[in-house]
C-alpha positions, 0 to 999 in steps of 0.5 A, a space after each residue: 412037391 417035387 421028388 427025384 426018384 434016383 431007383 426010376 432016375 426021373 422026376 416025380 410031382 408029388 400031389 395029394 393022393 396022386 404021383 406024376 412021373 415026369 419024364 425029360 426035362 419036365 421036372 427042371 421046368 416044373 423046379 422053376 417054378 418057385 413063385 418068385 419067376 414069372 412064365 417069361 422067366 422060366 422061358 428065358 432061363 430055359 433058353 439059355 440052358 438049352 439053346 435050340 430048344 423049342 421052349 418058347 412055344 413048349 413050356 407055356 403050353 405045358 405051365 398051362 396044362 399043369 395049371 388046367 390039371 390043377 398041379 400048379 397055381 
């Protein structure tokens, strides 16, 4: 579940017995996903907001920690 802590400002992956701060923009990568947009999707979506980003070589490296983790399906 993901919760935005407004006392920290900053994004916070609830988990069973675990809380995992998010820091920059992990928290808008983490909120697209929402089982209807693919890998693909979220780095298209992500480009578009933020052109110049590196986020073709960076979100799936992070999608696929988060799933390593365990924080993700």
């Amino acid at each position: 579940m993901l919760r935005h802590d407004r006392v920290r400002g900053t994004d916070l992956l609830i988990l069973p017995e675990r809380v995992v701060v998010l820091t920059g923009d992990a928290g808008t990568v983490v909120d697209l996903c929402d089982g209807t947009r693919t890998v693909q999707g979220i780095v298209d979506e992500l480009a578009e907001r933020f052109p110049g980003a590196p986020v073709v070589t960076d979100v799936p490296c992070f999608l696929d920690r988060l799933r390593q983790e365990g924080w993700l399906k």
